[in-house]
C-alpha positions in Angstrom: 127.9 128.4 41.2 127.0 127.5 45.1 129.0 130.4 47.3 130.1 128.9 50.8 127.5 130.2 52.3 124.7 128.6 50.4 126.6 125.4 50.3 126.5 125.3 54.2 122.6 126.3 54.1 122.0 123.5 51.8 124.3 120.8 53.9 122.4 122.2 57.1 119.2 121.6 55.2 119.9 118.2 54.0 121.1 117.0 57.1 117.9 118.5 58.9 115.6 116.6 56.5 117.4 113.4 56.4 117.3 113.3 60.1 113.5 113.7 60.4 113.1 110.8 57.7 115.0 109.1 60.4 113.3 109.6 62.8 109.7 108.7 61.3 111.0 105.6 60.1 112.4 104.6 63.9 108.8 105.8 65.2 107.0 103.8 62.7 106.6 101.0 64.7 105.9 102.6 68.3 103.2 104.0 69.5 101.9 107.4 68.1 102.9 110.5 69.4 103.6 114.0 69.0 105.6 114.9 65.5 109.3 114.9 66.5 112.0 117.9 65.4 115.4 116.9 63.8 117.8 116.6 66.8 115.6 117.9 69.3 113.1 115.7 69.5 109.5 116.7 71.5 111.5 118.6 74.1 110.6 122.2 72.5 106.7 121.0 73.1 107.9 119.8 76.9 109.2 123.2 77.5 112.6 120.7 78.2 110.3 119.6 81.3 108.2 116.4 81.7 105.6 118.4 83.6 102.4 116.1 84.5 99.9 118.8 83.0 101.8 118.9 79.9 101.7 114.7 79.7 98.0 115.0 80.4 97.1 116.7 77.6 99.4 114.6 74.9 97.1 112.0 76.6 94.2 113.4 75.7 95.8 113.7 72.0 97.4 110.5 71.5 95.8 107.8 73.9 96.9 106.5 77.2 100.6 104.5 75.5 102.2 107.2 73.3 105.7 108.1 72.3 107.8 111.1 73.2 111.3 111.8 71.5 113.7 113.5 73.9 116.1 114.4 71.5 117.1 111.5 69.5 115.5 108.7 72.0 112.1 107.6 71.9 110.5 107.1 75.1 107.0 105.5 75.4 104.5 107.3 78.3 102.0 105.3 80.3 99.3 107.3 81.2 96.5 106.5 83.3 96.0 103.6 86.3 94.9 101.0 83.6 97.7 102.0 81.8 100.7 102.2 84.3 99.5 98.7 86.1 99.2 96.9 83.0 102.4 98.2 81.3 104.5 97.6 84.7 102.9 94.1 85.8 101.7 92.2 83.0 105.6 91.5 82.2 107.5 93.0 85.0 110.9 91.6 83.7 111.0 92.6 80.5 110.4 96.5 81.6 113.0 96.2 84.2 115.7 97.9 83.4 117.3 101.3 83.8 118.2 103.7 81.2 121.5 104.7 81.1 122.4 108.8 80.5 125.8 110.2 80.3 125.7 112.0 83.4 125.0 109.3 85.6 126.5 106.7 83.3 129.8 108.2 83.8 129.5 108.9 87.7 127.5 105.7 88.5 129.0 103.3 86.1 126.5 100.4 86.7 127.0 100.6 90.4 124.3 100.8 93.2 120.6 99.9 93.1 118.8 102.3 91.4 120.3 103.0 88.4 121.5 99.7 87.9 119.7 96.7 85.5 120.4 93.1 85.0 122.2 90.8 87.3 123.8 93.8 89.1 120.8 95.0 89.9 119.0 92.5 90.8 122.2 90.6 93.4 122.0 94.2 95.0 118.5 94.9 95.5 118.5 91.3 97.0 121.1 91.9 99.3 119.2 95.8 100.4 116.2 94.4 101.1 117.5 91.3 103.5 119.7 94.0 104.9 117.4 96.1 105.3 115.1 93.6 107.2 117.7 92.5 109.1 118.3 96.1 110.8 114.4 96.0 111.5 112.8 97.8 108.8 108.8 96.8 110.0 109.8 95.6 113.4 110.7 97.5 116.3 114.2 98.4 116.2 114.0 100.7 113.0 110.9 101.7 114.5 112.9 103.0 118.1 115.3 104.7 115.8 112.2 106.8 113.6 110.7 107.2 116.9 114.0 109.3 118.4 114.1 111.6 115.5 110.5 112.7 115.8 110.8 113.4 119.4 113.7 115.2 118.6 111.8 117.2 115.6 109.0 117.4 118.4 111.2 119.2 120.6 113.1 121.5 118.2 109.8 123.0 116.9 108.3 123.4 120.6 111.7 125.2 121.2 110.4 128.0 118.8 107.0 128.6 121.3 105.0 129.1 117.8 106.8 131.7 115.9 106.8 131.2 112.1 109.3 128.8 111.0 110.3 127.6 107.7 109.8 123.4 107.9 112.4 122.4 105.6 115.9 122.1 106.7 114.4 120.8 109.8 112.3 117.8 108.4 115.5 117.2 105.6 117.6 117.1 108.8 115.3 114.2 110.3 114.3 112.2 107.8 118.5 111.9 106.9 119.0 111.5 110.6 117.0 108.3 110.0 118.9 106.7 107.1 122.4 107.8 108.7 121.6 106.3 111.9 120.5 102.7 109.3 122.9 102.7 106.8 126.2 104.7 108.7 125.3 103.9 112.3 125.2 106.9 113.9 123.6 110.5 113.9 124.5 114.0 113.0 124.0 117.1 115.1 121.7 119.3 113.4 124.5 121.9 113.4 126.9 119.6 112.2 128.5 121.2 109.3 129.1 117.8 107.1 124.8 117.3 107.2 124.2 120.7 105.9 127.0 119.9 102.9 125.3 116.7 102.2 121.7 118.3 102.6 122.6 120.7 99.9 124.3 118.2 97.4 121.3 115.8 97.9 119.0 118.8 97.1 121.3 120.5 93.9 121.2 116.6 92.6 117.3 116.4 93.0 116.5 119.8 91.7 118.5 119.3 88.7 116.9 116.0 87.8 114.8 116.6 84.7 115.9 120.1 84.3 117.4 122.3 81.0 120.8 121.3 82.5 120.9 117.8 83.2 119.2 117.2 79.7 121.4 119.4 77.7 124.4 117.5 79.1 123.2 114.4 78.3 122.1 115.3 74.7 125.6 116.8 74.5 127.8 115.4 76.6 131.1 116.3 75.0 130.3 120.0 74.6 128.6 120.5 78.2 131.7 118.8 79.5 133.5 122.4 78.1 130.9 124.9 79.3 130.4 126.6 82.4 126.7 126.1 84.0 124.6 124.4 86.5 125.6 120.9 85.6 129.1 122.2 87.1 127.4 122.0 90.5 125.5 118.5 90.1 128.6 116.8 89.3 131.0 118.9 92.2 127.5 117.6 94.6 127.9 114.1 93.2 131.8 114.3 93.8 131.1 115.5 97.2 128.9 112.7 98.2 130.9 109.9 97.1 133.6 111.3 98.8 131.6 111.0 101.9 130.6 107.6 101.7 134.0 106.7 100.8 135.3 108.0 104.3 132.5 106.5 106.3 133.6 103.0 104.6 137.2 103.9 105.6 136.1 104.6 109.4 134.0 101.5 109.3 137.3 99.4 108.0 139.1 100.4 110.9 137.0 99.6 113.3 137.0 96.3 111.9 133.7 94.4 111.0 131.8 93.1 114.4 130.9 90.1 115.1 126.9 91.4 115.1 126.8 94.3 112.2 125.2 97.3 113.3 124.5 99.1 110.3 124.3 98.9 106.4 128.0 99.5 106.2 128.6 96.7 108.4 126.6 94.0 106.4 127.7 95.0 103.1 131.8 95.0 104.5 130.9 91.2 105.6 129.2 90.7 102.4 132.4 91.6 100.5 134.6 89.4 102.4 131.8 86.4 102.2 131.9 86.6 98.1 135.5 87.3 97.5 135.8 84.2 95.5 132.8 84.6 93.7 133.3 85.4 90.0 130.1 86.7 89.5 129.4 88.6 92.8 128.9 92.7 92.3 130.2 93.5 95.9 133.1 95.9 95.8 133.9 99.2 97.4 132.3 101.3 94.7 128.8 99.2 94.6 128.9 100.3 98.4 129.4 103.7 97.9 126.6 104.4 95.0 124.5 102.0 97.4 125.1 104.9 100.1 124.1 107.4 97.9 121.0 105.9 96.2 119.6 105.4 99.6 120.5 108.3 100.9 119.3 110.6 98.1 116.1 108.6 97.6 115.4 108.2 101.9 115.7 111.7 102.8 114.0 114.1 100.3 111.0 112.5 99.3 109.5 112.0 103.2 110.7 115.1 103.9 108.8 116.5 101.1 105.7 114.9 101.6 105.8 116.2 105.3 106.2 119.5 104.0 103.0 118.8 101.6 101.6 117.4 104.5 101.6 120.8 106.5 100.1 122.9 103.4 96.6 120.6 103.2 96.4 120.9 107.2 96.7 124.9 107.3 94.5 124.6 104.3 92.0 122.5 105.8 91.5 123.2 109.4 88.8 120.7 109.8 90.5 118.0 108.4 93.4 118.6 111.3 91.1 118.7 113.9 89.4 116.1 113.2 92.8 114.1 113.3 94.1 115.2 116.6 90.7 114.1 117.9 91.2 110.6 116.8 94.7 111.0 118.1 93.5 112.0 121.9 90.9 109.7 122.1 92.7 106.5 120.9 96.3 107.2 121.7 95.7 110.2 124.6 99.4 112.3 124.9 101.6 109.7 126.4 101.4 106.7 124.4 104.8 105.6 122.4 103.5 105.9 118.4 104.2 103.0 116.6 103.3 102.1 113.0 100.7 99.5 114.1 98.9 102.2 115.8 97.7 103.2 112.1 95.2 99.9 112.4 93.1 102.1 115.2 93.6 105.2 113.8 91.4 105.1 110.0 90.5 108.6 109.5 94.4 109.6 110.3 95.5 106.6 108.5 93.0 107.9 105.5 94.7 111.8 105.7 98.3 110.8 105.3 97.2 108.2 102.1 95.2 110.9 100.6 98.1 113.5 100.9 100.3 111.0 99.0 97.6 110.9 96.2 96.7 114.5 96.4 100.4 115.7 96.4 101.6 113.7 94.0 105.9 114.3 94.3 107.4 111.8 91.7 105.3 112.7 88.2 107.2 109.1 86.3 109.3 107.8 89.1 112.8 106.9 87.6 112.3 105.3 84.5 111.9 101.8 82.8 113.7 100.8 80.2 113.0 97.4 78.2 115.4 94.6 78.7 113.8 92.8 75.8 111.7 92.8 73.1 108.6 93.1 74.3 104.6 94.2 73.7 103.1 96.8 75.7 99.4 97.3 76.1 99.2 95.7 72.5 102.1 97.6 71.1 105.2 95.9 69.9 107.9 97.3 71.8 111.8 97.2 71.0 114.5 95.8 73.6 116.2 99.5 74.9 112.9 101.7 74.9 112.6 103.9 77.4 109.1 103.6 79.6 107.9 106.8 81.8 105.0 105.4 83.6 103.3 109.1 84.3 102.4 108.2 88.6 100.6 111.3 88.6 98.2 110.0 86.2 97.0 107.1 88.5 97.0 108.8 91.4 94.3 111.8 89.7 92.5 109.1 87.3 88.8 110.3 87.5 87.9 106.8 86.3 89.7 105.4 89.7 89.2 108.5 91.9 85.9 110.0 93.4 87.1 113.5 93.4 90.7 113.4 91.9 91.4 117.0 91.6 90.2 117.7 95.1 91.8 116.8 98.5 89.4 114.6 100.2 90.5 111.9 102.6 87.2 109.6 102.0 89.0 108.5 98.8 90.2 105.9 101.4 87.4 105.3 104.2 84.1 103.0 103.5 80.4 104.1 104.6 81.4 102.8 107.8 84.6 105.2 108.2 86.6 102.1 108.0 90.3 102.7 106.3 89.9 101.1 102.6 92.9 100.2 100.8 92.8 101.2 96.8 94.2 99.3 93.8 95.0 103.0 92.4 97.4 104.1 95.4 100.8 103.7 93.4 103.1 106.5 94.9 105.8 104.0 95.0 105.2 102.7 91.7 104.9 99.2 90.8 106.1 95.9 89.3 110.0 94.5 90.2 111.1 98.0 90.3 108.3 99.0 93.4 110.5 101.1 95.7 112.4 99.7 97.9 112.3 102.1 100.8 108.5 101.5 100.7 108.1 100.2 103.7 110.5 102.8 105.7 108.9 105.6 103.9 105.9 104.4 105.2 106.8 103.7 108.5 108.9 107.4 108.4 105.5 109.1 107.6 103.2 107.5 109.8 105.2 108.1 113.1 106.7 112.0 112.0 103.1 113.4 111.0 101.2 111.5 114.3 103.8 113.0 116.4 103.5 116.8 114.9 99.7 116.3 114.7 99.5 115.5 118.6 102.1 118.0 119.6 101.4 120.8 117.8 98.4 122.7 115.6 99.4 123.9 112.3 98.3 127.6 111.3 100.1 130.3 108.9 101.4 132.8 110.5 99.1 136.1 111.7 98.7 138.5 108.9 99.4 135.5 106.1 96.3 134.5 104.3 97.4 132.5 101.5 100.3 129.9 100.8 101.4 129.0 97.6 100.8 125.3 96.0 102.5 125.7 93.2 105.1 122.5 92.7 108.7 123.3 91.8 109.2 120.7 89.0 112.7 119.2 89.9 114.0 115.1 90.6 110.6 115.3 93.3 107.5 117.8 92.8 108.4 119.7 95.5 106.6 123.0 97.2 107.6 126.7 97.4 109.8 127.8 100.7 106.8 128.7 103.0 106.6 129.6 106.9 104.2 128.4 109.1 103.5 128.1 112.8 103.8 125.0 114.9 101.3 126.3 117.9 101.5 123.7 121.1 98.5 122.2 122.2 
């Protein structure tokens, strides 16, 4: 007779076995992909991470479409510029949606922008965008307001007379300076004690993204819900922030709505009152509030971090910032205003900061795709609810698109003539219906930050420091190690 114990072992085994037969017989009709474990899935061969080296070489195994099982879920990677543009634009609605996760299921709720799928999403990205346009993002008075916060950036780092600084909190503090000043109407003080709370729940909520934590607690929501740990802190810095955006709104009610809105707030409060009626409108409070959020959590941290990328290539190449703060004095001299149509006489700058985007690649899939139908991908029969990462590193290192793609070499983007040359393969803000839609602003954000540092200041590590480390810190964004570095006027 079976003891307990070996009647356990042999349920334990049975279950084991039966879920692996399930999942080869879900897989059977996706694309290949690295043998799954029972419950687990492919994350013990991710490390739990969705590194960009480690989806390289499954690409080299199993072809440029293959399918990872996180967990239980199958998720299908596009790997590669053919790949990625193909799988995102050849039917952009059908991979239009967002996967939902308990985590942010449960705090989002099918609110906001970019988390959101369907007709949600797509009345609220309608409404961003306009709004958006309509407080000048591309024409001068977005511009004016980008423009302050540099100078102000310009003048806090010429405060230090050239000592080594650490860039971070100081560029994090700008580049949410600039969304604050769009979306709530004003500015914070960069000792203002609420910034530095809502600088450190934006960065607990990135760093988490794709970690051990956030990925156990969606596997097993109802058991991480009981247990101490890091996810403890995502969701206190998700509480935190809504709680923000939830008093700005109140502020903004009492004021009343103006005649001429002045900020995002504003719009969106008009909005409301416009569709009241409307039975199918998605304009409430709490659509507000994860609108805040989304833009402020994607509009601060990935500039910021590409300007801290920025600074590593410069101190690492000398020649290549030299050779950009003499295109800078000849065509713009040291008085000139910076605006982003300054980038049309400026090629070989316009060229760096493109080729610092490619080189430093900071969002390895993006957020990711989820299939709103049944569809076919690059050939493959596709079922409605699959998950799509399209791997961004991928295109922006693909040797078949790239001259040198594993070095950093701004004339990926300049012609024999030393013309600036645009490049089907420059997709750091993805593409398709989901493109980001901060593109333009992060554009614009970059363009007038990194010409402003570059004419005010050279870039060196600080005396004694040889080296700086370019490892990324894989996270929500790829982002670089804490370094210091000196800003040295000219």
């Amino acid at each position: 007779m079976f003891g307990i114990s070996e009647f356990l072992v042999a349920l334990v085994a049975f279950l084991l076995i039966v879920q692996f037969l399930k999942l080869q017989w879900a897989g059977r009709q996706l694309p290949p992909g690295p043998t799954p474990l029972p419950f687990i899935g492919n994350l013990w061969l991710l490390g739990f991470k969705l590194h960009p080296e480690t989806l390289e070489k499954l690409a080299q195994i199993h072809g440029n479409i293959f399918t990872l099982w996180l967990g239980q879920s199958p998720v299908i990677v596009l790997h590669g510029f053919q790949a990625v543009k193909d799988g995102l634009t050849n039917n952009p609605e059908d991979v239009s949606g967002r996967p939902t996760t308990p985590f942010f299921n449960e705090k989002a709720s099918d609110k906001g922008i970019i988390l959101t799928s369907g007709h949600t999403w797509k009345q609220q990205r309608r409404f961003g965008l306009m709004t958006l346009r309509n407080l000048g993002m591309g024409k001068k008075g977005l511009e004016q307001l980008i423009q302050e916060e540099a100078r102000y950036l310009v003048e806090y780092l010429t405060s230090e007379r050239g000592q080594p600084l650490d860039p971070s909190v100081s560029f994090s503090q700008a580049f949410s300076n600039v969304i604050c000043a769009v979306v709530l109407g004003h500015r914070f003080s960069t000792d203002d004690e609420t910034l530095q709370q809502l600088l450190e729940a934006n960065d607990c909520l990135l760093k988490s993204g794709g970690s051990l934590s956030e990925r156990l607690y969606n596997t097993f929501p109802w058991l991480m819900d009981h247990l101490p740990g890091p996810h403890k802190k995502m969701v206190s810095s998700h509480e935190f922030m809504y709680r923000f955006a939830k008093e700005e709104i109140r502020c903004h009610r009492e004021r009343g709505v103006p005649d001429e809105p002045q900020d995002f707030i504003d719009f969106y409060l008009a909005q409301m009152v416009k569709c009241r009626d409307d039975p199918t409108s998605t304009f409430d409070e709490d659509s507000l509030i994860h609108t805040i959020l989304d833009l402020f959590i994607a509009g601060t941290e990935s500039t910021a971090t590409t300007l801290r990328w920025a600074l590593i290539s410069l101190v690492l190449h000398p020649d290549v910032q030299e050779k950009v703060q003499q295109e800078l004095d000849v065509v713009l001299g040291s008085s000139q205003l910076i605006c982003y149509e300054d980038r049309k006489n400026l090629p070989y700058t316009n060229a760096v900061i493109h080729e610092i985007q490619r080189y430093h690649c900071i969002a390895p899939v993006g957020v990711p795709r989820q299939c709103v139908k049944d569809t076919t991908l690059l050939g493959s029969p596709v079922p409605k609810g699959t998950v799509i990462l399209p791997n961004i590193c991928s295109v922006l290192a693909d040797p078949e698109q790239w001259e040198t793609p594993r070095q950093f070499n701004p004339a990926h983007f300049l012609d024999k003539e030393g013309n600036f040359m645009s490049r089907d393969a420059f997709l750091p803000f993805s593409a398709g219906h989901r493109v980001c839609l901060g593109e333009r602003l992060a554009r614009t954000e970059l363009f007038i930050f990194f010409t402003n540092l570059l004419r005010a200041f050279t870039f060196s590590l600080p005396e004694g420091v040889t080296e700086i480390n370019t490892e990324r810190i894989l996270g929500g964004l790829l982002q670089p190690h804490h370094y210091k570095i000196c800003a040295i006027p000219r």
